[in-house]
MIVORO-714394 format. One line per 8 residues: number of its first residue (from 1); for each residue z, y, x of C-alpha. Coordinates in nm, 2 decimals, padded with zeros to 4 digits. Each point is the difference from the previous one (the first is absolute). Last residue first. Example, Ala and Ser with C-alpha at 12.3 -4.5 7.8 and 13.67 -1.06 7.14 Angstrom:
2> 00.71/-00.11/01.37 ~ 00.07/-00.34/-00.14 .
***
This chain:
96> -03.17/00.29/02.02 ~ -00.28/00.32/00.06 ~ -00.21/-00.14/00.29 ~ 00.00/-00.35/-00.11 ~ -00.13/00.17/-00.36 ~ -00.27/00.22/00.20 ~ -00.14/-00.32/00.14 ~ -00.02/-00.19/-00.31 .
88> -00.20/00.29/-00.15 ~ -00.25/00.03/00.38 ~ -00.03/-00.38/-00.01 ~ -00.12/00.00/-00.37 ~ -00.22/00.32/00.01 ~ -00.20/-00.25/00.32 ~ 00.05/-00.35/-00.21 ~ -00.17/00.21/-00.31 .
80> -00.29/00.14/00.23 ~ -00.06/-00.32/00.14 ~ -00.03/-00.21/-00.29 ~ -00.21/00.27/-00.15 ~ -00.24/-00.12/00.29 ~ 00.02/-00.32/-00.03 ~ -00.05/00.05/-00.39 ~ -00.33/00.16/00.05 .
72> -00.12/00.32/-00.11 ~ 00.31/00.13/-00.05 ~ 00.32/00.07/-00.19 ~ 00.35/00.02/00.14 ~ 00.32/-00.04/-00.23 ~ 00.33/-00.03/00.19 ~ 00.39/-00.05/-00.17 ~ 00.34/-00.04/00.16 .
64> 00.29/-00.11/-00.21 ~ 00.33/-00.02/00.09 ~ 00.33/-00.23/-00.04 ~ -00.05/-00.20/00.29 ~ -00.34/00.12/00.12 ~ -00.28/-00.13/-00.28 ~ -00.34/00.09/00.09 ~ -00.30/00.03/-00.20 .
56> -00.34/00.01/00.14 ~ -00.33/00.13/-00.25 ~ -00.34/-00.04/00.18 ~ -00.28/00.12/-00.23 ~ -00.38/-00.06/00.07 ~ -00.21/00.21/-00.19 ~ -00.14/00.27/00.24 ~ -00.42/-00.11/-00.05 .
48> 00.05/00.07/-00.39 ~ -00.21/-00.32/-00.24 ~ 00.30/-00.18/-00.06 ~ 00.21/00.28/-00.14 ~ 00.33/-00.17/00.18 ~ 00.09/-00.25/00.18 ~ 00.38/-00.09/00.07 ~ 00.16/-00.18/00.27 .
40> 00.41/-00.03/-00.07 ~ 00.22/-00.08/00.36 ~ 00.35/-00.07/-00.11 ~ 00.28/00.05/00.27 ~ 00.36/-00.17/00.02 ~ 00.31/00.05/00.13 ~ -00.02/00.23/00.25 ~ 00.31/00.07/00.22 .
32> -00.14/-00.16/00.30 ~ -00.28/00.29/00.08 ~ -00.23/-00.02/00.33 ~ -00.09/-00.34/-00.17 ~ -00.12/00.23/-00.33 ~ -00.29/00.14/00.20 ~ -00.13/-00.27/00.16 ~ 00.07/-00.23/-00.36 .
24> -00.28/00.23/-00.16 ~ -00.28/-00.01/00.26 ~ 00.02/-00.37/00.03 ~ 00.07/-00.08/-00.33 ~ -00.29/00.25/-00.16 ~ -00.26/-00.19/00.27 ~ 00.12/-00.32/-00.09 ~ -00.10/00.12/-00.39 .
16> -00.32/00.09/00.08 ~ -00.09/-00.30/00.18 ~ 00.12/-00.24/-00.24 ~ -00.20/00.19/-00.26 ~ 00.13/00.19/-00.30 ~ -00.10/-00.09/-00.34 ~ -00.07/00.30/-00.23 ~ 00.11/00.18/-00.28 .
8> 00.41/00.11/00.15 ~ 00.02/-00.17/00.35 ~ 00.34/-00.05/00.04 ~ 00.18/-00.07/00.37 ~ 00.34/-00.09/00.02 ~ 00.14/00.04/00.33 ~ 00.34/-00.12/00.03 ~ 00.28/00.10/00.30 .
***
């Protein structure tokens, strides 16, 4: 599995970005058929409190799963999108 992580405006720290690996490849470990998953951090309107985008996209052979969570902190979108993740990757198991 390959985590690519994008932070779209702004440099992500080292910090930041072991704590989207971590969180991320928990989830996708439970789930051998995925390919890859690209992690994009996004700000947006500067000056708003809730600004902090987390956008994961997954690749499962030959389907596409897609999360968007926004927040006030990107740990905390991270968490959101890794939680609406786990419950879509869990309803495709369910349904193959």
């Amino acid at each position: 599995m390959n985590i690519k992580i994008n932070s779209v405006h702004f440099n992500a720290d080292s910090k930041l970005e072991e704590f989207i690996e971590k969180k991320v490849s928990k989830i996708l470990e439970r789930h051998e058929d995925v390919l890859v998953a690209d992690v994009f951090l996004k700000l947006e309107n500067v000056q708003d409190m809730g600004n902090k985008i987390t956008e994961i996209k997954v690749d499962v052979k030959g389907k596409e799963f897609f999360v968007k969570k926004q927040s006030n902190s990107f740990e905390e979108a991270t968490d959101m999108a890794v939680e609406a993740l786990r419950r879509q990757l869990k309803k495709h198991k369910e349904t193959k």
